[in-house]
C-alpha positions as CSV (number, residue, x, y, z in Angstrom):
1,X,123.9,108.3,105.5
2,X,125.2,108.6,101.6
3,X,122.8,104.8,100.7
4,X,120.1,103.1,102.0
5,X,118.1,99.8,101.2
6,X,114.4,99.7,100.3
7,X,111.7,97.5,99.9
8,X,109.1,99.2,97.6
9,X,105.8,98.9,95.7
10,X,106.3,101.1,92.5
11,X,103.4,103.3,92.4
12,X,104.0,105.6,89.8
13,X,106.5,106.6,87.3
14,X,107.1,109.8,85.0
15,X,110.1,111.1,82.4
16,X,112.2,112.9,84.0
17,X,115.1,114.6,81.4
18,X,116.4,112.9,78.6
19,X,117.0,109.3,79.9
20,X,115.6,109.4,83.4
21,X,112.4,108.6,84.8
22,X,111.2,110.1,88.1
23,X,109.7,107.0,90.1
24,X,107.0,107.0,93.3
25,X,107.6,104.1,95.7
26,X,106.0,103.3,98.8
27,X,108.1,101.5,101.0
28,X,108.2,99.6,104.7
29,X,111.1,101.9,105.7
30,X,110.2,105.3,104.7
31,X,106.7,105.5,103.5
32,X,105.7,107.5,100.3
33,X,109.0,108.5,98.4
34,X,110.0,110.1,95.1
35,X,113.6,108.7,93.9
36,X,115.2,109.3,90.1
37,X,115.9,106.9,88.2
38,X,118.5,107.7,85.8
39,X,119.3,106.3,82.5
40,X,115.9,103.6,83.0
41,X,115.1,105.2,79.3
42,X,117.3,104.2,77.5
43,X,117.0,100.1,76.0
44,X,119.8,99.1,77.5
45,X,118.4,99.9,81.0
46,X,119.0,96.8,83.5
47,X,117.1,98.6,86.2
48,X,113.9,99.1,83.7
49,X,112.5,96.2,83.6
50,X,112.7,95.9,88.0
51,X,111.1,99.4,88.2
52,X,107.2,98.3,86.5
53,X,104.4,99.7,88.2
54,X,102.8,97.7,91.1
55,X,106.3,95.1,91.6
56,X,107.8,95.0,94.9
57,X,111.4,95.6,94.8
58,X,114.2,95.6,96.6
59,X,116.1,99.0,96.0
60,X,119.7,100.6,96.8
61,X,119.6,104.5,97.0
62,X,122.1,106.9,97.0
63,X,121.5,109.9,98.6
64,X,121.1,113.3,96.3
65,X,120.7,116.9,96.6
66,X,116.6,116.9,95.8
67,X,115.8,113.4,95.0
68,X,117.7,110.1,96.0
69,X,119.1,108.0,93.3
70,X,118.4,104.7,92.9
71,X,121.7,102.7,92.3
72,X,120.1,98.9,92.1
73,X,117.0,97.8,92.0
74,X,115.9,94.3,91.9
75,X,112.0,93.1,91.5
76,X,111.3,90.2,94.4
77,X,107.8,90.0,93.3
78,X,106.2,91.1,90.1
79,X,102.5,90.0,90.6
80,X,102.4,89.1,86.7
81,X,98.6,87.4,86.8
82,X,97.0,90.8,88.1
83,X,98.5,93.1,85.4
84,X,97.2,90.5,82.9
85,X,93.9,91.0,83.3
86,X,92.2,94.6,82.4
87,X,90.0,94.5,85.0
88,X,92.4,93.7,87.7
89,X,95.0,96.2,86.5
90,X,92.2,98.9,86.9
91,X,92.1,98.3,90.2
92,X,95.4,98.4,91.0
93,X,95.7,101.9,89.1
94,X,92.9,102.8,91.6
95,X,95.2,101.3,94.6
96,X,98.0,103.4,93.6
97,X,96.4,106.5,92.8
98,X,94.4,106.7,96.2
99,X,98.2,105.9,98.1
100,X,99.7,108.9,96.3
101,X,97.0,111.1,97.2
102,X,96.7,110.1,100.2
103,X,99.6,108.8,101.6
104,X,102.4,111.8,103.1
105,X,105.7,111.7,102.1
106,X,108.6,110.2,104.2
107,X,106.6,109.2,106.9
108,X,106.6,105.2,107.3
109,X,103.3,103.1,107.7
110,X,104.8,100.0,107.7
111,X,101.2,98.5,108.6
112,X,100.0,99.9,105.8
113,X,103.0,98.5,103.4
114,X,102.3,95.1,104.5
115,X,98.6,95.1,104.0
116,X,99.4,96.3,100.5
117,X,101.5,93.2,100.1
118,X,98.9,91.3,100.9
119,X,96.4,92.8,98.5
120,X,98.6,92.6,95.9
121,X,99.5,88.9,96.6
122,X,95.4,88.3,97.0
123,X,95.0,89.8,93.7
124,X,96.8,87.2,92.2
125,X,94.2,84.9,93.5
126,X,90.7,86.2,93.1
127,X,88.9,86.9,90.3
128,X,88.3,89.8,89.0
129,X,84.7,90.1,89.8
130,X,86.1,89.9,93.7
131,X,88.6,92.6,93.2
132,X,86.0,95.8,93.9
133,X,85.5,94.3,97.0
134,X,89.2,93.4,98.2
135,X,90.1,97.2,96.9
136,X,87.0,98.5,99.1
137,X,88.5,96.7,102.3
138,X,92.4,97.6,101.5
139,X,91.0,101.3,101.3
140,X,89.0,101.3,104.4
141,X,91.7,99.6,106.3
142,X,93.9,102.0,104.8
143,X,92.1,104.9,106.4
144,X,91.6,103.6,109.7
145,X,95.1,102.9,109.9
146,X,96.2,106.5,108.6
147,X,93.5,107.9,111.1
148,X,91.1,109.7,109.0
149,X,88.3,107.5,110.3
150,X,87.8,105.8,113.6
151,X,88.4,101.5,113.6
152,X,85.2,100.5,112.7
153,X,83.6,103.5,111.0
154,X,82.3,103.8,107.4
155,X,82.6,106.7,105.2
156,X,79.0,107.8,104.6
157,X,79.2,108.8,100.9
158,X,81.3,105.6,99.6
159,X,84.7,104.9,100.3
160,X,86.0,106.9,96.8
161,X,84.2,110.5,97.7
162,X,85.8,110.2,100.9
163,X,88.9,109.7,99.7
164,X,88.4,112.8,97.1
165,X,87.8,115.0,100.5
166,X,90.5,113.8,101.8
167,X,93.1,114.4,99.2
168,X,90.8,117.2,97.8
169,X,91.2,116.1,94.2
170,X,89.3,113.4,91.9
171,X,90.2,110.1,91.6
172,X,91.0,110.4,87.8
173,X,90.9,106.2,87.5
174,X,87.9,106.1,89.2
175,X,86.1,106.9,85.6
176,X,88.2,103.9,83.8
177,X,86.9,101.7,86.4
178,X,83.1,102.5,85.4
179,X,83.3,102.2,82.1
180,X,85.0,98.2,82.1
């Protein structure tokens, strides 16, 4: 199959070359997946502006030799109130960085996608004093779902230290979150 269609959260985004970024989506259809970007550098990018961290988009890819190359994208949602706010955007830093430690590549969870969605649409809602506790119980569902703990169990030591032995590295926006 030379293209395919995704919806995606943008988790994470890095340069890649000269004009080309190197993006991390998580999306219903494939799970976890690392897809160039090319020419989203430049100014005069139209797909720029679609590929901001934590929008869900909709996404044509192109199959290539390492990565796949996004050929469209187009943002459905760009949950604009959250990223307004310090305090929320911290969190959903933390969100993204505990999926892309946690989360394998190419493997769908589309359970896990939609429960995403709906913390990101909650987001929008709450304040930010509420968030720390919607991002506890996204994580913890998060687990259960992936099957690192049983439904119903608690992590002993806190829900971040057991993602950190998990993923066996720190949580590097755990330390941003303290200090706000």
């Amino acid at each position: 199959m030379l293209s395919s269609k995704l919806t995606a959260i943008v988790l994470k985004r890095s340069n890649f070359s000269e004009a080309d970024k190197l993006v991390t989506v998580f999306s219903k259809e494939r799970g976890k997946v690392k897809i160039i970007a090319k020419g989203t550098r430049r100014i005069k990018s139209r797909r720029a502006p679609h590929l901001e961290l934590f929008n869900l988009v909709d996404i044509i890819l192109h199959k290539g030799k390492v990565f796949d190359l996004i050929t469209e994208a187009k943002s459905s949602q760009q949950y604009s109130l959250s990223k307004k706010n310090l305090e929320k955007t911290a969190y959903l830093f933390y969100i993204s960085e505990v999926l892309d430690q946690i989360m394998p590549e190419e493997q769908p969870h589309p359970e896990v996608f939609d429960l995403l969605v709906d913390v990101l649409s909650h987001a929008e809602l709450v304040s930010a004093s509420q968030m720390q506790k919607l991002v506890k119980e996204f994580v913890i569902q998060m687990v259960w779902n992936l099957g690192y703990l049983p439904k119903g169990e608690y992590p002993k030591n806190g829900v971040t230290d057991f993602v950190e032995q998990i993923s066996e590295r720190k949580i590097r926006s755990k330390k941003f979150l303290e200090e706000i």
